[in-house]
Each structure stands twice: as structure tokens, then as C-alpha cells.
PDB file with one MODEL, atoms N, CA, C and O in Angstrom:
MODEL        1
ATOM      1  N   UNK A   1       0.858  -1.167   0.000  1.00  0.00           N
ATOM      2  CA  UNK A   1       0.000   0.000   0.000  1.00  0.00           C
ATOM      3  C   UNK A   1       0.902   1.227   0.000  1.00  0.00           C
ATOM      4  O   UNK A   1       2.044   1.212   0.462  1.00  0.00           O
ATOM      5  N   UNK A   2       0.355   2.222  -0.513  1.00  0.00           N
ATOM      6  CA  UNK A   2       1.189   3.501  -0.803  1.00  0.00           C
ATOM      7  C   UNK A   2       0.233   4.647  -0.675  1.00  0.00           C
ATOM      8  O   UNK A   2      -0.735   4.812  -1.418  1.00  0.00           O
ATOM      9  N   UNK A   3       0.630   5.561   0.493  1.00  0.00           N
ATOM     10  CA  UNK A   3       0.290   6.792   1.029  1.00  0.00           C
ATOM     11  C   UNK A   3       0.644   7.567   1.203  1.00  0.00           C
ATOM     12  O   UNK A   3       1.586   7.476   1.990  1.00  0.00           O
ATOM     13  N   UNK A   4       0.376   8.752   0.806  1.00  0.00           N
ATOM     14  CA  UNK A   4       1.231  10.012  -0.162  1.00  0.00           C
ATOM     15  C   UNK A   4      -0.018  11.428   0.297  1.00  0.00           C
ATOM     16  O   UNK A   4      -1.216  11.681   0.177  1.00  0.00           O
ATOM     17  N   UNK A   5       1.176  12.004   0.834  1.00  0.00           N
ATOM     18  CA  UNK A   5       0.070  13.465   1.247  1.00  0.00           C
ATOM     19  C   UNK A   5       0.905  14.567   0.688  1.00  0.00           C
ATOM     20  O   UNK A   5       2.026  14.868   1.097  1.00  0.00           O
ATOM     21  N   UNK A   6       0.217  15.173  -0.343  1.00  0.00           N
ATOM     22  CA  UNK A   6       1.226  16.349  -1.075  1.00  0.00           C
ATOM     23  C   UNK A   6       0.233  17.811   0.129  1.00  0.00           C
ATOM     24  O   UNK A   6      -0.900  17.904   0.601  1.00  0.00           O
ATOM     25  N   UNK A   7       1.470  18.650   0.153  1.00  0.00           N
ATOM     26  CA  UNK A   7       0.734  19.803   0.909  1.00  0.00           C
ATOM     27  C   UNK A   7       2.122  20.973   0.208  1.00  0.00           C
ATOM     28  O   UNK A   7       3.317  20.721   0.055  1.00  0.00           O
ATOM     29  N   UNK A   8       1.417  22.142  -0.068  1.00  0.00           N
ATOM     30  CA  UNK A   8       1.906  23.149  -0.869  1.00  0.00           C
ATOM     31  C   UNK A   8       2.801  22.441  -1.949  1.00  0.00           C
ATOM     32  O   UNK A   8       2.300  21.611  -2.707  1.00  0.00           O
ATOM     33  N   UNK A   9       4.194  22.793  -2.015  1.00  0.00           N
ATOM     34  CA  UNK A   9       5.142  21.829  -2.986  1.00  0.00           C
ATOM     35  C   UNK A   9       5.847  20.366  -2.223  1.00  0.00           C
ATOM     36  O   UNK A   9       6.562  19.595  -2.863  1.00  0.00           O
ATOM     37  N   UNK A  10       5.578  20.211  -1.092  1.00  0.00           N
ATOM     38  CA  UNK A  10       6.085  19.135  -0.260  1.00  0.00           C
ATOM     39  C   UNK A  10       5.583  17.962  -0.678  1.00  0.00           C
ATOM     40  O   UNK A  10       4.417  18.188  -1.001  1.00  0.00           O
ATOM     41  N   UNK A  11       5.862  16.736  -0.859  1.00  0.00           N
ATOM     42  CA  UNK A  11       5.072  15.567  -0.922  1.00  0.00           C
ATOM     43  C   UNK A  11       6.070  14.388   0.103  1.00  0.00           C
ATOM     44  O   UNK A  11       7.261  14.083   0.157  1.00  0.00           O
ATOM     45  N   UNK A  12       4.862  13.995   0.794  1.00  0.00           N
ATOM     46  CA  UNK A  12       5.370  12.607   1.754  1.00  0.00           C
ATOM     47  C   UNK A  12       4.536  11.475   1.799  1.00  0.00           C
ATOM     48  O   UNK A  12       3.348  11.319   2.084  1.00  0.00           O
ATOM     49  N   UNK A  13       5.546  10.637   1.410  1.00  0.00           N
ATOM     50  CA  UNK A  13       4.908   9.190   1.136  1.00  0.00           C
ATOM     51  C   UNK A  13       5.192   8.224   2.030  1.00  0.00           C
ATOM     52  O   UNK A  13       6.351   8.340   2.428  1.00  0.00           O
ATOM     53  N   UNK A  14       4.429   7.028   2.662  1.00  0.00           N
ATOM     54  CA  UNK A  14       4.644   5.944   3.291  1.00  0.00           C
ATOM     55  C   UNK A  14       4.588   4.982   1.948  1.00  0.00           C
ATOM     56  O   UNK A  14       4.161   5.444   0.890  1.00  0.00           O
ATOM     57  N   UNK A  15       4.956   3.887   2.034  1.00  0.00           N
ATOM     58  CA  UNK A  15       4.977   2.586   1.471  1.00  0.00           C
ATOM     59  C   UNK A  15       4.653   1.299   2.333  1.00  0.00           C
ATOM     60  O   UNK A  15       4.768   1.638   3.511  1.00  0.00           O
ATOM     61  N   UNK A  16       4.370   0.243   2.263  1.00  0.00           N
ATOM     62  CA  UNK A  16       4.334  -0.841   2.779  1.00  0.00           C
ATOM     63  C   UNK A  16       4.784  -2.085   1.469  1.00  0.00           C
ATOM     64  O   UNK A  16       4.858  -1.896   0.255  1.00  0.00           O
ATOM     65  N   UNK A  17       5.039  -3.411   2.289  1.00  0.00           N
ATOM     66  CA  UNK A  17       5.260  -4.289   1.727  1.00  0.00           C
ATOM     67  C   UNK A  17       4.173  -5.255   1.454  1.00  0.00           C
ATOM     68  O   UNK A  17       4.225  -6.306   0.816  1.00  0.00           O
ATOM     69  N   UNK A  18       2.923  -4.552   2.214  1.00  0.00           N
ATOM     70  CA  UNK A  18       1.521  -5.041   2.597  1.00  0.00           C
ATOM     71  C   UNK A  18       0.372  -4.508   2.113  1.00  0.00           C
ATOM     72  O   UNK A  18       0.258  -3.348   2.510  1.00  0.00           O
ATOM     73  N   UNK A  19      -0.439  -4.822   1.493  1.00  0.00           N
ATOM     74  CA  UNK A  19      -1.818  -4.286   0.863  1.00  0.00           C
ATOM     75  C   UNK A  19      -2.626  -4.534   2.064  1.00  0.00           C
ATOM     76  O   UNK A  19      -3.285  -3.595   2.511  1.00  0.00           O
ATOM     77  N   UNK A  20      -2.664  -5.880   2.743  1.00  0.00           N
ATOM     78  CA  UNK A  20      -3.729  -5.442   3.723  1.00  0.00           C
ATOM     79  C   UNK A  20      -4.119  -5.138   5.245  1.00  0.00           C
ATOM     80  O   UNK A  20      -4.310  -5.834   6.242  1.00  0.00           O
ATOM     81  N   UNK A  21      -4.147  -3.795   4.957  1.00  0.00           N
ATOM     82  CA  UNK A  21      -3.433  -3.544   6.569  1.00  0.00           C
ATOM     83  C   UNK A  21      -4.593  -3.265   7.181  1.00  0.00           C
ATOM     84  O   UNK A  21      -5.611  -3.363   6.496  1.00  0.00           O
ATOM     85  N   UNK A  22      -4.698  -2.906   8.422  1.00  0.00           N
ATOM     86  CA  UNK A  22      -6.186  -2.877   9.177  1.00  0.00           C
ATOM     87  C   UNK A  22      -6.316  -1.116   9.137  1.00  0.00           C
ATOM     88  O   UNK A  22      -5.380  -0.346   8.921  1.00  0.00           O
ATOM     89  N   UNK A  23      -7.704  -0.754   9.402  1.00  0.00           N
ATOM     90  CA  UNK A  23      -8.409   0.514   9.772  1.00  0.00           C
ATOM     91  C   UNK A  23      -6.606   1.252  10.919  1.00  0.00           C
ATOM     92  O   UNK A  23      -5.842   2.158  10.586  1.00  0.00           O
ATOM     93  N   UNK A  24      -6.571   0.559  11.916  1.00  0.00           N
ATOM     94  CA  UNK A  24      -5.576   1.442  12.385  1.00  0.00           C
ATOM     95  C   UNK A  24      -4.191   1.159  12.083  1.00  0.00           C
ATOM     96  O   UNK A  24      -3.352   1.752  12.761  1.00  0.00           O
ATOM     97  N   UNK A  25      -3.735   0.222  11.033  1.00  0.00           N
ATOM     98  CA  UNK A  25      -2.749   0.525  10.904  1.00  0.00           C
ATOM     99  C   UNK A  25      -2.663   1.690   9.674  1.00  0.00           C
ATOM    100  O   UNK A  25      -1.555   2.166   9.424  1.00  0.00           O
ATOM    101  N   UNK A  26      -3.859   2.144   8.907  1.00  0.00           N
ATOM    102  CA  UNK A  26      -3.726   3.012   8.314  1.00  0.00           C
ATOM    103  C   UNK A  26      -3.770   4.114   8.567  1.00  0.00           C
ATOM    104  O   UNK A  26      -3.331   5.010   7.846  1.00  0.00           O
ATOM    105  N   UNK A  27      -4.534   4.315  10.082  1.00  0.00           N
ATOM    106  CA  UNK A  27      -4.091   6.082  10.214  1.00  0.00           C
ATOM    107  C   UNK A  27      -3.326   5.975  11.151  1.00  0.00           C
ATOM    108  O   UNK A  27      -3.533   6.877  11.963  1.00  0.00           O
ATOM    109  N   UNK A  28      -2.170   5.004  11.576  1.00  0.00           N
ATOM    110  CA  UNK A  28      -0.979   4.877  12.295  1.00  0.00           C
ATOM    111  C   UNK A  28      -0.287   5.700  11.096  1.00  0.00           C
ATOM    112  O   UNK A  28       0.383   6.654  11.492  1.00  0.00           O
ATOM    113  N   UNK A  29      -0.329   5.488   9.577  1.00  0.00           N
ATOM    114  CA  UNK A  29       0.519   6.029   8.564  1.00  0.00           C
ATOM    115  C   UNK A  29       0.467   7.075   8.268  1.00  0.00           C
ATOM    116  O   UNK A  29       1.318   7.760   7.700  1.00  0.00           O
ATOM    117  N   UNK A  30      -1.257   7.513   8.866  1.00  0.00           N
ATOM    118  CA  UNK A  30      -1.454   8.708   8.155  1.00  0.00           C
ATOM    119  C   UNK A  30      -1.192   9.713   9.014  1.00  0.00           C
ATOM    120  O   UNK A  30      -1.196  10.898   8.683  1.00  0.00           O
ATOM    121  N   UNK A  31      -0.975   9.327  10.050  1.00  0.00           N
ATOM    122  CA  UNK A  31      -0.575  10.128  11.958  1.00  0.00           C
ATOM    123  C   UNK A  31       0.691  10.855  10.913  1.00  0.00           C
ATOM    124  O   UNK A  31       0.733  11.924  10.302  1.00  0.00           O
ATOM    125  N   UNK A  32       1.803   9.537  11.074  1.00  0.00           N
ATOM    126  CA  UNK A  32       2.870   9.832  10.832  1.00  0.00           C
ATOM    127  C   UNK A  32       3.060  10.791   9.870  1.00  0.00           C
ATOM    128  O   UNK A  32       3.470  11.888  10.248  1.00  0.00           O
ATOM    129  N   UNK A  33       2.812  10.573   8.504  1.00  0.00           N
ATOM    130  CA  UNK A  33       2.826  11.460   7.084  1.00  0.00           C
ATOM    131  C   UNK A  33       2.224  12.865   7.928  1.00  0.00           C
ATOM    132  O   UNK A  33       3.034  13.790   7.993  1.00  0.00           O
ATOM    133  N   UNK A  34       1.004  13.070   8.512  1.00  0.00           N
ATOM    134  CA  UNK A  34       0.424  14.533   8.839  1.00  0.00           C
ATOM    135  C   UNK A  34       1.297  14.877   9.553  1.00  0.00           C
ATOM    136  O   UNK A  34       1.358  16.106   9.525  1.00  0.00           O
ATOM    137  N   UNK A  35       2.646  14.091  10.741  1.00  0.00           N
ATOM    138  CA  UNK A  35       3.160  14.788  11.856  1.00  0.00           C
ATOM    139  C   UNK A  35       4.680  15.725  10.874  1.00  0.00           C
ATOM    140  O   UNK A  35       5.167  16.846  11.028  1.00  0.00           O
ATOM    141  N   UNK A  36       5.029  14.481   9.816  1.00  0.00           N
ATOM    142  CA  UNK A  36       6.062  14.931   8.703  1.00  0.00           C
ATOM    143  C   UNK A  36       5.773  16.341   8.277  1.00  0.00           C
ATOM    144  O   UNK A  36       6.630  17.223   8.219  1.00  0.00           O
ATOM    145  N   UNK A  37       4.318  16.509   7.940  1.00  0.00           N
ATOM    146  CA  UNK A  37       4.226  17.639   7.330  1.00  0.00           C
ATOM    147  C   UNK A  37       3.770  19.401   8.088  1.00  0.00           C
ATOM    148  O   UNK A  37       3.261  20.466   7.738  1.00  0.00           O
ATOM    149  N   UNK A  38       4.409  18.701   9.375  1.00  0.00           N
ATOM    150  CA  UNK A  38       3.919  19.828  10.488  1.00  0.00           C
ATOM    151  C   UNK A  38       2.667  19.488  10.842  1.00  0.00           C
ATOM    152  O   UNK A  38       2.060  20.547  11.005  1.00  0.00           O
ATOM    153  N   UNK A  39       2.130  18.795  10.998  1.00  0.00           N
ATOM    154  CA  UNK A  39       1.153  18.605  11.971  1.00  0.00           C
ATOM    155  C   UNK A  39       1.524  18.265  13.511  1.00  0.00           C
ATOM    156  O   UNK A  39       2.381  17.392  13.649  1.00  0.00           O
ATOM    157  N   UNK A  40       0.989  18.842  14.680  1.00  0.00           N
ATOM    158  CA  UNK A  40       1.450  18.397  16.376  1.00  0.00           C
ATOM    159  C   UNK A  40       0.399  17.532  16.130  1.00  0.00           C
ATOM    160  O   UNK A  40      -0.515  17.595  15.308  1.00  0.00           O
ATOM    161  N   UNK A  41       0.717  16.596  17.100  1.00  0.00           N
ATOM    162  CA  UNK A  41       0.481  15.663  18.040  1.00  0.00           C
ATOM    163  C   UNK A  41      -0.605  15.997  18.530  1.00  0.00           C
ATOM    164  O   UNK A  41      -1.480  15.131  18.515  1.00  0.00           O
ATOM    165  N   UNK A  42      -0.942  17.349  19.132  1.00  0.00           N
ATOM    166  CA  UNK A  42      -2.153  17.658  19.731  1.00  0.00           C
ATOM    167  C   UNK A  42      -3.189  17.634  18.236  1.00  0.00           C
ATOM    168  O   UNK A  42      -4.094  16.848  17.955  1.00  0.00           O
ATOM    169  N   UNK A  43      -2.676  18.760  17.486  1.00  0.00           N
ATOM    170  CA  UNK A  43      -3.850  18.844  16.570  1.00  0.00           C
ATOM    171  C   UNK A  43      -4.838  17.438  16.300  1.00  0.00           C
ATOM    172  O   UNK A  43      -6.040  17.294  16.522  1.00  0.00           O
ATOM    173  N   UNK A  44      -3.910  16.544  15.775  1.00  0.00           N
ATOM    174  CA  UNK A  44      -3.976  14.911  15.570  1.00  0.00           C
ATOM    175  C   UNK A  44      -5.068  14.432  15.964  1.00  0.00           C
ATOM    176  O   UNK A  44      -5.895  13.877  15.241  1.00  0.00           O
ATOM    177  N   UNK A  45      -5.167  14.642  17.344  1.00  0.00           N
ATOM    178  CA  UNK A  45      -5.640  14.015  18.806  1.00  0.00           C
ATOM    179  C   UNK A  45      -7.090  14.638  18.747  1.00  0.00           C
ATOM    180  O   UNK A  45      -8.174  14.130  19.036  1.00  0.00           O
ATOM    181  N   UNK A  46      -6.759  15.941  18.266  1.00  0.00           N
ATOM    182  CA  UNK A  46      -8.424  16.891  18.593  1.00  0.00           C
ATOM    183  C   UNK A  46      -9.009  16.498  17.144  1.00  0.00           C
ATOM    184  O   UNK A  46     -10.236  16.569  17.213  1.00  0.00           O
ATOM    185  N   UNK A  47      -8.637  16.154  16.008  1.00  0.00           N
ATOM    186  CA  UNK A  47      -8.960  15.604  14.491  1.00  0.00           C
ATOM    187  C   UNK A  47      -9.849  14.281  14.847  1.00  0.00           C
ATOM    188  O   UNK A  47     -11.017  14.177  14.474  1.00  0.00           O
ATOM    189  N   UNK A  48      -9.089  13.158  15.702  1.00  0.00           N
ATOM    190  CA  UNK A  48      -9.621  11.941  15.450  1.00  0.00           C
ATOM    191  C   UNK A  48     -10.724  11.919  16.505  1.00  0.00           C
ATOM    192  O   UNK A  48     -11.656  11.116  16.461  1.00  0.00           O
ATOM    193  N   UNK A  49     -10.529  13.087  17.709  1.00  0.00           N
ATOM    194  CA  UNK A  49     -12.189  12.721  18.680  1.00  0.00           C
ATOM    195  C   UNK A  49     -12.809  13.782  18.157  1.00  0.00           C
ATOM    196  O   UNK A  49     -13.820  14.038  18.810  1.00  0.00           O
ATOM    197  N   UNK A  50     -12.634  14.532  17.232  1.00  0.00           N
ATOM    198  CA  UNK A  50     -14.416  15.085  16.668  1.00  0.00           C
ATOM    199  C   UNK A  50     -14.083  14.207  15.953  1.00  0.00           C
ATOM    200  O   UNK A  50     -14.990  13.479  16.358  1.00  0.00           O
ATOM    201  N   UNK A  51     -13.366  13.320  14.908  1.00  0.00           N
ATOM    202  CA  UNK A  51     -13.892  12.304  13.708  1.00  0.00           C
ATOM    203  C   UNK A  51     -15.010  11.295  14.442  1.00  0.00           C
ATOM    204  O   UNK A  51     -16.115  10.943  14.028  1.00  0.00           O
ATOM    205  N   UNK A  52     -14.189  10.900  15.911  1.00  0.00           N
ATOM    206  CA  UNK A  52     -15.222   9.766  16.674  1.00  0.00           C
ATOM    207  C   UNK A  52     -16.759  10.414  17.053  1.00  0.00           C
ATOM    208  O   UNK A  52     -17.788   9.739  17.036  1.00  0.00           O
ATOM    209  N   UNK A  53     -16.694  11.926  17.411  1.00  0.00           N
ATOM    210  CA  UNK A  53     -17.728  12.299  17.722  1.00  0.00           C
ATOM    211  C   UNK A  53     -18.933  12.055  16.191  1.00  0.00           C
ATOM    212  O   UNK A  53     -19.915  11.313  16.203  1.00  0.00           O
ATOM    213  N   UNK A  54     -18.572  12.720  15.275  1.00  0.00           N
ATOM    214  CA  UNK A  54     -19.116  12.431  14.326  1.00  0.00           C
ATOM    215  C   UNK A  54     -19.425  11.344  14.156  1.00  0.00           C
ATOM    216  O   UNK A  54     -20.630  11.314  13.909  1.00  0.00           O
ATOM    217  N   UNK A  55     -18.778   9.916  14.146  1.00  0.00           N
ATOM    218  CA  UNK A  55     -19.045   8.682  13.689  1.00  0.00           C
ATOM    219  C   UNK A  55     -20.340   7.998  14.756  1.00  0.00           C
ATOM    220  O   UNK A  55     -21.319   7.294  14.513  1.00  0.00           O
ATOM    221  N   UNK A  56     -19.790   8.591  16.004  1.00  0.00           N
ATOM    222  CA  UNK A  56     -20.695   7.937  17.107  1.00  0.00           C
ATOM    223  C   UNK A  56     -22.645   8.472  17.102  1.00  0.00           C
ATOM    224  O   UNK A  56     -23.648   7.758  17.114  1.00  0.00           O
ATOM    225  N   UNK A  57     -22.485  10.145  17.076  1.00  0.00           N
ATOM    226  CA  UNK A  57     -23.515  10.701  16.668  1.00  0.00           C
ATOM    227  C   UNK A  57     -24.458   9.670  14.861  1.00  0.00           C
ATOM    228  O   UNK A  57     -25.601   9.264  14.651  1.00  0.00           O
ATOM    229  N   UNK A  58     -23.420   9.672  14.189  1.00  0.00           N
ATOM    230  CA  UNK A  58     -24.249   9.145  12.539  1.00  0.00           C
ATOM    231  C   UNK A  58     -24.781   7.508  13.214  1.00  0.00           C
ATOM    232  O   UNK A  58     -25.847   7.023  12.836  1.00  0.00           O
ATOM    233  N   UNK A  59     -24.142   6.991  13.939  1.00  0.00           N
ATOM    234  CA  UNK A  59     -24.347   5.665  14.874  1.00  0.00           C
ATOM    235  C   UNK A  59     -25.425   5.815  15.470  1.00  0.00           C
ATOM    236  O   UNK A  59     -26.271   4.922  15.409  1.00  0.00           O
ATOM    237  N   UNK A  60     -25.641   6.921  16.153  1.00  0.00           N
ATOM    238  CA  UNK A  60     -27.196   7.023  17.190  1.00  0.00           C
ATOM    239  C   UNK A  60     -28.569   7.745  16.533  1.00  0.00           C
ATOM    240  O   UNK A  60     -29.595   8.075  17.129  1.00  0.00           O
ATOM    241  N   UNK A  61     -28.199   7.897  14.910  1.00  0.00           N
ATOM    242  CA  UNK A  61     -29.067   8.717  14.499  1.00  0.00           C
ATOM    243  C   UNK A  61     -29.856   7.094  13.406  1.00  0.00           C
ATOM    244  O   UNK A  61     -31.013   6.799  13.105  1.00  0.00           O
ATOM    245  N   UNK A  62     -28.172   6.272  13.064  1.00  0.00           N
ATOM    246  CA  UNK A  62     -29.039   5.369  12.751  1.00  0.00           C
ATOM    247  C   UNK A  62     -29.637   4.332  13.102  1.00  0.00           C
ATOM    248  O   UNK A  62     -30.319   3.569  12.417  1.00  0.00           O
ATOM    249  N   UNK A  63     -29.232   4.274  14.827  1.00  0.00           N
ATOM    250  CA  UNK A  63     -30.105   3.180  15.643  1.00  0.00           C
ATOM    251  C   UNK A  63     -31.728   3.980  15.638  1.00  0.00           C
ATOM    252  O   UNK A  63     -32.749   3.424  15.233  1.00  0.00           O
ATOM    253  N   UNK A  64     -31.678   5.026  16.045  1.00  0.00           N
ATOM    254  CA  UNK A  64     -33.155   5.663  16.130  1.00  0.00           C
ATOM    255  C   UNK A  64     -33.612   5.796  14.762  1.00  0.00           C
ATOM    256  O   UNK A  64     -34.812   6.069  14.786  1.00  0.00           O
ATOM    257  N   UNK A  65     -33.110   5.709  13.429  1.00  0.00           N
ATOM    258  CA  UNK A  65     -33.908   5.054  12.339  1.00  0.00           C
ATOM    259  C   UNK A  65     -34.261   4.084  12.144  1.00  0.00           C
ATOM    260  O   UNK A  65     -35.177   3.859  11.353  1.00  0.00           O
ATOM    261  N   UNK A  66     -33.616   3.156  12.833  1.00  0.00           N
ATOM    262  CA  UNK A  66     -33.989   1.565  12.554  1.00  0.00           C
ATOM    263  C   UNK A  66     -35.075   1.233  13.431  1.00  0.00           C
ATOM    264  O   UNK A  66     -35.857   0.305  13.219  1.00  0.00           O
ATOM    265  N   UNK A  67     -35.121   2.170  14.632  1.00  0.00           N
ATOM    266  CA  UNK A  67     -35.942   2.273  15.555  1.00  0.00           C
ATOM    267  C   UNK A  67     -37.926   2.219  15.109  1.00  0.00           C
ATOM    268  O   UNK A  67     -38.964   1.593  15.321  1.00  0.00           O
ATOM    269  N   UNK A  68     -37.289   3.505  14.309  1.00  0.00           N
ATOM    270  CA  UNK A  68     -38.533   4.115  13.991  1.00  0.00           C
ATOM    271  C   UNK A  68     -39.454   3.596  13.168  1.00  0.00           C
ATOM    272  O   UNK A  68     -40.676   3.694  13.057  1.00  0.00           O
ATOM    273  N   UNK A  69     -38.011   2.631  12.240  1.00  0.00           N
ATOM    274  CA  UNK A  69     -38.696   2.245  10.611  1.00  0.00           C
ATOM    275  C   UNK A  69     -39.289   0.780  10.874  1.00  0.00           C
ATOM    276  O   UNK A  69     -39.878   0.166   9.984  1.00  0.00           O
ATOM    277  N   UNK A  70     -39.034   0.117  12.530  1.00  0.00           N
ATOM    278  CA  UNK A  70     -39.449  -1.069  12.710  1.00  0.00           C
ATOM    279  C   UNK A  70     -41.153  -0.947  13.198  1.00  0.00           C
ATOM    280  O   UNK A  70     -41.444  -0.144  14.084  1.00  0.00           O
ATOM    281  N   UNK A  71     -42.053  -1.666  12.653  1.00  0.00           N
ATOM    282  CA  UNK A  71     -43.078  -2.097  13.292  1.00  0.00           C
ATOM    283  C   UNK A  71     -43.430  -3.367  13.461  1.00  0.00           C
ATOM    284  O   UNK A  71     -43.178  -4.382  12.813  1.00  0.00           O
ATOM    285  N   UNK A  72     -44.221  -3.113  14.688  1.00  0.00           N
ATOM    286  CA  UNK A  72     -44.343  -4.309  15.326  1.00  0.00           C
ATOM    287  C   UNK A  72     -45.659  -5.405  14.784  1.00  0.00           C
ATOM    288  O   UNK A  72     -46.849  -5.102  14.878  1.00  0.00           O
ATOM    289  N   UNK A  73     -45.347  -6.203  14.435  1.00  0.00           N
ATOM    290  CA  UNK A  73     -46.394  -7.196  13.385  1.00  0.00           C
ATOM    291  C   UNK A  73     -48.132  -7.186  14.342  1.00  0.00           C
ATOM    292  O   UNK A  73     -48.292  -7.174  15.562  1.00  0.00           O
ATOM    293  N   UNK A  74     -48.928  -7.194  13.529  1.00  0.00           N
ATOM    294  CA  UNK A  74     -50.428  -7.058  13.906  1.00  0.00           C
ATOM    295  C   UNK A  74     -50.679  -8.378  14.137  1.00  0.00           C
ATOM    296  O   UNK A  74     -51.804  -8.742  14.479  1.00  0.00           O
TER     297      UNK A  74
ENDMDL
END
């Protein structure tokens, strides 16, 4: 797998010897590449818990659709 973040004229790439890597070993790569390109550590940190906030919220919006869209047999 090959991951490549161009920002202004800079470009930084990871490589692997592996196509299949899991959900976190890919933004283990992508940590790294954003920290290469000046990204802190903090920023990082405040990126991935609103990403979780977001994911968790689209999660509770679609339990209470499944909620709603179920009826109960006559």
C-alpha cells in the first residue's frame, strides 16, 4: 500500500510491503505522514475525537432510524 500526502510543494509518502493492513494501521501512517508535514500531536488528537464524535452521533441517528422504521407485526 502507498500513502502520499502532497501539501503546498512538499510531498510525503509511506509505502508498505503489505496491501492489507487494518483501519488502524492506516491512520498509524497517516498520523505519521500529517506529523512529517507539520502537523502536532495535539492537533492529531483533537482531528480523530471530533472524527469519533461524528461517527458515534451518525451511529445514534441510525439506531433511532432503525428504531422508527421497525413495526411491530399485527
Amino acid at each position: 500500500m502507498k500513502l502520499t500526502l502532497e501539501q503546498y510543494e512538499d510531498k510525503y509518502s509511506i509505502e508498505t510491503n503489505y496491501d492489507g493492513l487494518t483501519a488502524g494501521e492506516v491512520l498509524s501512517h497517516m498520523c505519521n505522514l500529517m506529523m512529517c508535514a507539520g502537523f502536532t500531536n495535539e492537533s492529531l488528537k483533537q482531528a480523530i475525537y471530533e472524527r469519533t464524535e461524528l461517527y458515534e452521533y451518525e451511529d445514534e441517528i441510525s439506531r433511532s432510524q432503525n428504531l422508527t422504521d421497525y413495526k411491530k407485526p399485527s
